[in-house]
C-alpha positions in Angstrom: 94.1 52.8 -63.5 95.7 52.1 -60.5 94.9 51.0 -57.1 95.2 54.1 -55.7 93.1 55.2 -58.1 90.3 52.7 -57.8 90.1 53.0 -53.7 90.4 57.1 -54.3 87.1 56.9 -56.9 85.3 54.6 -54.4 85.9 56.6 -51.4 84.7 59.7 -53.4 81.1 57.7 -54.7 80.9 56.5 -51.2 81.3 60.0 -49.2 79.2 61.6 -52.1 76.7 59.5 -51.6 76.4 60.1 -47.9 76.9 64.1 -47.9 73.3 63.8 -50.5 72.2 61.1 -48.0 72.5 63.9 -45.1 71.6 66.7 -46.7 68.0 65.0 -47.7 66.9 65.3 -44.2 66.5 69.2 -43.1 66.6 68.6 -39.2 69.6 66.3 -39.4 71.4 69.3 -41.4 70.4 71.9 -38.4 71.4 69.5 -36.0 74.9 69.0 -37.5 76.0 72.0 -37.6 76.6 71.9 -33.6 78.2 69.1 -33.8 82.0 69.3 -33.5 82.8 65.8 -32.1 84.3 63.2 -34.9 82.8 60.4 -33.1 79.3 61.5 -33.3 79.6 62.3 -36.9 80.6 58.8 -37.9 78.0 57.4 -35.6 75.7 59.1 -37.6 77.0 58.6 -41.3 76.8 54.9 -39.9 73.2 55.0 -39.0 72.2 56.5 -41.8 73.9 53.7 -44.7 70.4 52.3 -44.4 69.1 55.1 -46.5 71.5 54.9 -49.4 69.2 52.8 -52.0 66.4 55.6 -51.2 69.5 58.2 -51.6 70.3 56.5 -54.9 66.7 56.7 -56.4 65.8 60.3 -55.4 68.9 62.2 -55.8 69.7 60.5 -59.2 69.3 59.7 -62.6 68.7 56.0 -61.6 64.8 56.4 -61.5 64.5 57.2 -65.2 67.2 54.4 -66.5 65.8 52.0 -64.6 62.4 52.2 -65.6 62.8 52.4 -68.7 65.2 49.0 -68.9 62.4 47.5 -67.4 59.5 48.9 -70.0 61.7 47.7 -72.4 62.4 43.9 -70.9 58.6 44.0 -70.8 58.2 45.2 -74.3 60.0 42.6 -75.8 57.7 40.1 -73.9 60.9 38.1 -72.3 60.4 37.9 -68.3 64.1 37.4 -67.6 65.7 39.2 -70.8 67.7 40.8 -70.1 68.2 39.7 -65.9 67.6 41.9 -63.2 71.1 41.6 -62.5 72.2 43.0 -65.5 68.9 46.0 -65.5 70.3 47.2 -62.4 74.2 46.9 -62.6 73.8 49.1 -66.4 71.0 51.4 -64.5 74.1 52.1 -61.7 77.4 52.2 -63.5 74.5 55.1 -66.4 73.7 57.0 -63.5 77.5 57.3 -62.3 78.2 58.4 -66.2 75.5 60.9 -65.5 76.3 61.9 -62.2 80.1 62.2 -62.6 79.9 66.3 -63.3 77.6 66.6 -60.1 80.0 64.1 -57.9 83.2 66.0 -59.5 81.6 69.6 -57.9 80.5 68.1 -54.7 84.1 66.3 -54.5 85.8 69.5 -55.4 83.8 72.4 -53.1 82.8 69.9 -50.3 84.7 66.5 -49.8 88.2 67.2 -50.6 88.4 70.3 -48.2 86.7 68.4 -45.6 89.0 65.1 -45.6 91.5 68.0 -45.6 90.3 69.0 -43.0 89.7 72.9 -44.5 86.3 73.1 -43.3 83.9 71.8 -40.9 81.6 69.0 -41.2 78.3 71.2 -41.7 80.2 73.6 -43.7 81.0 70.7 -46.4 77.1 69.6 -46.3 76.1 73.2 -46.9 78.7 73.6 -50.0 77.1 70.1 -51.5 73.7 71.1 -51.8 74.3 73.7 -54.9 75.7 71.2 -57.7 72.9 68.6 -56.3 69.7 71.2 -56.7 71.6 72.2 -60.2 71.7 68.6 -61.4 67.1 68.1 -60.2 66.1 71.4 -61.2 67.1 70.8 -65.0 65.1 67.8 -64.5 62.2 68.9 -62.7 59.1 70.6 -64.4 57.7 74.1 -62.9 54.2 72.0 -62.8 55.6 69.8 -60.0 57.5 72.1 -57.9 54.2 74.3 -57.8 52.2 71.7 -56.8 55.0 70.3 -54.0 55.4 74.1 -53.2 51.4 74.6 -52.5 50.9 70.9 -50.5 53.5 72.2 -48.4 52.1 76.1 -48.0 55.5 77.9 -49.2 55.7 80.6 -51.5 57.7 80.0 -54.6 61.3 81.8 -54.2 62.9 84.3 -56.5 65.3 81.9 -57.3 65.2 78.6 -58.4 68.0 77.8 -56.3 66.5 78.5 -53.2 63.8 76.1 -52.9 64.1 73.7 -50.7 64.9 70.2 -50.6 61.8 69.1 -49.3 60.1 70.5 -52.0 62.5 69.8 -54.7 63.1 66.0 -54.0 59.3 64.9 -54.5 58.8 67.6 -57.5 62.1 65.5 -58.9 61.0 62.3 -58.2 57.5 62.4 -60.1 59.3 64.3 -62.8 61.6 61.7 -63.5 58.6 59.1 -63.2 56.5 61.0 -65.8 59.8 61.2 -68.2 60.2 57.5 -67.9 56.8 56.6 -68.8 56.9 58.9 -71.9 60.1 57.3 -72.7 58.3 53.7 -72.2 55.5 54.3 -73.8 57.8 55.6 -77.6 59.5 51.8 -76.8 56.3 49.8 -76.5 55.1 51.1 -79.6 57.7 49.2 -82.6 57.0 46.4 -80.4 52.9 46.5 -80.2 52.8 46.9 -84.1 54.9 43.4 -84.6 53.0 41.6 -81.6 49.7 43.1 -83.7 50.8 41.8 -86.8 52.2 38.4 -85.8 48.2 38.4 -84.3 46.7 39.0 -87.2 48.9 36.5 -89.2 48.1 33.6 -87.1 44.4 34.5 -86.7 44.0 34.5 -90.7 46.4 31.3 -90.8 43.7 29.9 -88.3 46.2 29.2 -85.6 44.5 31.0 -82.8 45.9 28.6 -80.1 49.5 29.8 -80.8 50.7 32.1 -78.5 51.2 35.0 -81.0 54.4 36.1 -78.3 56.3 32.8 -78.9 56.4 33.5 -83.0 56.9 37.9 -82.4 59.7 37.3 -80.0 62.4 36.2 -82.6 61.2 38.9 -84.8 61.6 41.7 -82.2 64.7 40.5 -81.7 65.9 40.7 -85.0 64.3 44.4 -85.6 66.1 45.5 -82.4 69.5 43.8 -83.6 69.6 45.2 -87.1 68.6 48.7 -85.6 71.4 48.4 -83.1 68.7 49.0 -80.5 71.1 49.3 -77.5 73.5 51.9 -79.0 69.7 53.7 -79.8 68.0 53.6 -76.7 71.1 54.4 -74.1 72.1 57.3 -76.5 68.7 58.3 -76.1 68.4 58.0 -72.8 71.7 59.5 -71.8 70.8 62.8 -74.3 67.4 63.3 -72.2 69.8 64.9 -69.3 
């Protein structure tokens, strides 16, 4: 790919990222939409960079992938197998893999014309929200968005698509939690039964002061490497969206 190329993907992650960033916040979206003054818009896409890691875990897949990398770190008993470094840099470059169709159709209806200078700031905010609630509400379960819906005293719409985003975020959010602790709990459990059976071995052996992890640990490994356990559990986790 070529430089071009590179910088042009970049800028497009980068302006998608802030368009979901603003768009998260109702009263920044009513306000922008009187504003007309280039300087005050970068002043506030500048101010609101803080917010991108929040942007990242509620607007995207990166809840779900995340967790689970971690539930399964902890399953194999290693505290530092795989590094955080490496949890969190596969848990981004999934969740661009996942995002890409929802980036493409904010890119195409609402960045693209707006660099281009085809339609206004708070016009381009207003034509990112659709792909966005799209991409949650396949996620998010009814039970959530009812109970976000009643905390919040607002009748459910006709349409799905009309909800808003204060009520869709949170209903997302727990959504994706409870999906990732499903999804934890299916890893533990290969796991549990070697650590269980390792235990037993060594209690019958009469070597209870053995740490039964030190003797499963190679074992797991070996089950998760002759099961090809990372082409497994990504391909899983990628066919759960």
């Amino acid at each position: 790919m070529s430089k071009l190329g590179n910088k042009h993907n970049v800028l497009t992650l980068f302006l998608s990222t802030i368009i979901l960033l603003l768009i998260s916040t109702p009263a920044y979206a009513i306000d922008l939409k009187e504003i007309n003054n280039p300087l005050i818009e970068v002043f506030l896409i500048i101010s609101f960079l803080s917010f991108v890691p929040a942007v990242l875990i509620m607007f995207t897949s990166f809840t779900r992938i995340v967790i689970v990398m971690s539930f399964l770190r902890h399953a194999f008993g290693g505290a530092q197998v795989p590094p955080n470094m490496v949890v969190i840099g596969l848990s981004l470059f999934l969740t661009f893999f996942i995002m890409s169709p929802t980036i493409n159709a904010v890119t195409e209806g609402a960045i693209t014309p707006y660099i281009q200078e085809e339609m206004s700031f708070s016009e381009s905010i207003e034509n990112a929200v659709p792909p966005l609630k799209d991409f949650m509400l396949k996620q998010t379960r009814q039970k959530d968005i009812a109970l976000f819906a009643g905390l919040a005293k607002q009748d459910l719409p006709e349409s799905p698509a009309d909800l808003s985003l204060s009520v869709l975020v949170p209903a997302f959010a727990i959504s994706e939690l409870k999906t990732a602790f499903e999804i934890g709990f299916l890893l533990f459990l290969p796991f549990l039964i070697i650590d269980m059976v390792i235990a037993s071995i060594l209690l019958s052996m009469g070597m209870m002061m053995l740490p039964p992890v030190m003797i499963s640990l190679p074992f797991k490994l070996l089950m998760f490497v002759l099961v090809d356990g990372w082409n497994l559990i990504i391909g899983s986790i990628m066919r759960t969206f």
